[in-house]
C-alpha positions as CSV (number, residue, x, y, z in Angstrom):
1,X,-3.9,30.8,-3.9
2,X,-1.8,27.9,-4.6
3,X,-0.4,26.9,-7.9
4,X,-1.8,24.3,-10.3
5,X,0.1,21.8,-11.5
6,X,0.0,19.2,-15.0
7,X,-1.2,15.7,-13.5
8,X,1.6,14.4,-15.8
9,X,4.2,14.9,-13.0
10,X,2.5,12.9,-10.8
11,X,1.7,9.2,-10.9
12,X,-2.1,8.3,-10.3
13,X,-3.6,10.8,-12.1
14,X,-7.1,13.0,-11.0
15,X,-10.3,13.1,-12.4
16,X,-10.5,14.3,-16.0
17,X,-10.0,18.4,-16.5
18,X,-8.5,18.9,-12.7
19,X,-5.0,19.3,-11.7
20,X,-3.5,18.5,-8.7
21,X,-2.3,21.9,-6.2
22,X,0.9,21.8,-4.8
23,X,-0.7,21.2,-1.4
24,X,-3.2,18.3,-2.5
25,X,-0.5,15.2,-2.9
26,X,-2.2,12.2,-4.1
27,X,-3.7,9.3,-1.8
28,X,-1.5,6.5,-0.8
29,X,-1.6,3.6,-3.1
30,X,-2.4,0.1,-2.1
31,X,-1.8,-3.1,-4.0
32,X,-4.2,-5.9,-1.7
33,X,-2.8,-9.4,-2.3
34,X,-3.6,-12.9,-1.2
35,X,-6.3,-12.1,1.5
36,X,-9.3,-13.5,2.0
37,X,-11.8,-12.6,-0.5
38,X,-14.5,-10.9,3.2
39,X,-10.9,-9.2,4.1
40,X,-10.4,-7.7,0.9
41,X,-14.4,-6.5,1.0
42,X,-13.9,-5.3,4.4
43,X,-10.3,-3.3,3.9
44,X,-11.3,-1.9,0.0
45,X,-14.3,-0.2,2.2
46,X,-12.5,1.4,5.3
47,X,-9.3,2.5,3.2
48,X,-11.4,4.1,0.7
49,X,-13.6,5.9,3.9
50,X,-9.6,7.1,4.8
51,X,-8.8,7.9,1.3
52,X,-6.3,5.6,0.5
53,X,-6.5,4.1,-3.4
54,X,-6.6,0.4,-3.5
55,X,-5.3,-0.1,-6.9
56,X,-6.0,-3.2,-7.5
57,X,-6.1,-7.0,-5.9
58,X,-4.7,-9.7,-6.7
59,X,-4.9,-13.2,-4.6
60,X,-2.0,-15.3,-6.8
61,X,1.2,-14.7,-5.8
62,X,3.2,-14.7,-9.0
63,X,0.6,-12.1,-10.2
64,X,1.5,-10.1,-6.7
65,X,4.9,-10.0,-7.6
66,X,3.8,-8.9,-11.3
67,X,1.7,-6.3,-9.8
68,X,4.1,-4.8,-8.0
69,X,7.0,-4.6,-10.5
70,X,4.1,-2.9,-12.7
71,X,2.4,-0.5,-10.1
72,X,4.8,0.4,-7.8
73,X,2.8,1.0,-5.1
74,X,3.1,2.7,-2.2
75,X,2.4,-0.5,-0.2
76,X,1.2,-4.1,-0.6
77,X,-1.0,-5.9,2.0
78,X,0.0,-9.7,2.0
79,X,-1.7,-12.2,4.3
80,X,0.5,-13.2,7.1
81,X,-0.8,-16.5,7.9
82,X,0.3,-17.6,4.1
83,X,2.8,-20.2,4.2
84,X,5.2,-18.3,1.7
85,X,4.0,-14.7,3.1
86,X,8.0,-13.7,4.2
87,X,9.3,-15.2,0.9
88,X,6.8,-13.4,-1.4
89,X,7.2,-9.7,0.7
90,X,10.9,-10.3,-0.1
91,X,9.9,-10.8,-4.1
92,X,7.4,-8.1,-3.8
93,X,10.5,-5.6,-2.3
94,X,13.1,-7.0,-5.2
95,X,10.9,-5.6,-7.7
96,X,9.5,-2.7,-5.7
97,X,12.4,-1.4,-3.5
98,X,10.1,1.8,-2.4
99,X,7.0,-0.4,-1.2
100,X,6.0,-0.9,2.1
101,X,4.9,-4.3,2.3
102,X,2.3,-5.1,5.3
103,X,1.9,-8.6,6.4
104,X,-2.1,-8.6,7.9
105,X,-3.1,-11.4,10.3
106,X,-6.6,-13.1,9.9
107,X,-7.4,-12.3,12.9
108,X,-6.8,-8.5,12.5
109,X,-5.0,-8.3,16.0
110,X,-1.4,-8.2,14.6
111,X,0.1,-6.6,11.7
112,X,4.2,-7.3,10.7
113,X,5.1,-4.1,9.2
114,X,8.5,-4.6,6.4
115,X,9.4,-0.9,5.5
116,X,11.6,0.1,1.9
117,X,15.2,-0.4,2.8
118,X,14.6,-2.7,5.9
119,X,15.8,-6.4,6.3
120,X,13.7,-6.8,9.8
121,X,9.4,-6.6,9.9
122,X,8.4,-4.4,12.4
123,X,5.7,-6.0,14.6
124,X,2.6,-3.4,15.5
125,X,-0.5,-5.2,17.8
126,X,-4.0,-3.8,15.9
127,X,-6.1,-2.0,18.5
128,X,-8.7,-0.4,15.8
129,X,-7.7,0.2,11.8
130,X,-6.2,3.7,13.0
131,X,-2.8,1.5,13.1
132,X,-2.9,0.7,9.2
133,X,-4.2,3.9,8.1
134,X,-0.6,5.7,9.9
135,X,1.6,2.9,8.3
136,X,0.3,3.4,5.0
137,X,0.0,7.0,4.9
138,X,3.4,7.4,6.4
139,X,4.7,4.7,3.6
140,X,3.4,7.8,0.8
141,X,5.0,10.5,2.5
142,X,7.9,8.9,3.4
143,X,8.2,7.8,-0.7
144,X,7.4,11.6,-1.8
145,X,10.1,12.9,0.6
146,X,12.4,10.9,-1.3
147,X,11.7,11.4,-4.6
């Protein structure tokens, strides 16, 4: 039988009168940013089916940067067709050095991938969401391997 836990050591806590078990580790945590408001319908909706916690959206970029300082997310999905999308990821990684921040094309096909620690974007084509559900799960157990 595994051993319950206080949700105070964790961040993002469970529902109200449960504890998380030492094999249950929270979901990964997702900040969405300046996306288009049917992308941010469309990705809320398939993370959530794959468990991962949006945590909240935010389209202005000064607010992004806010966001992230404040949440510390696990990662934040930026728009890559943004004309300040490399300069923001960099703001978003100054104030949140363990994020994972994910630069999403429009046209879902591509996906530039800047992991914690990194100065180069990994590129990764899109072939179904399968792609973005392994970066940001591997983005919250590479951050709980760490802490």
């Amino acid at each position: 039988m595994p051993v319950l836990l206080s949700a105070l050591s964790f961040t993002g806590a469970p529902p109200f009168g449960e504890c998380w078990t030492v094999n249950q580790a929270r979901p990964p945590q997702v900040l969405l940013g300046n996306l288009e408001p049917i992308m941010v319908v469309g990705l809320e909706r398939v993370l959530a089916e794959d468990g991962i916690d949006v945590i909240g959206q935010e389209p202005n970029p000064s607010r992004i940067v806010v966001e992230a300082r404040r949440l510390q997310p696990d990662a934040v999905l930026l728009d890559r067709g943004d004309v300040g999308a490399k300069t923001l990821s960099q703001q978003v990684q100054d104030v949140a050095p363990q994020t994972k921040v994910i630069l999403w094309a429009r046209d879902e096909t591509v996906m530039e991938v800047l992991d914690p620690a990194s100065d180069r974007a990994r590129l990764v084509a899109l072939t179904a969401h399968g792609e973005l559900r392994s970066e940001l799960t591997s983005a919250r157990y590479r951050k709980r391997v760490e802490e």
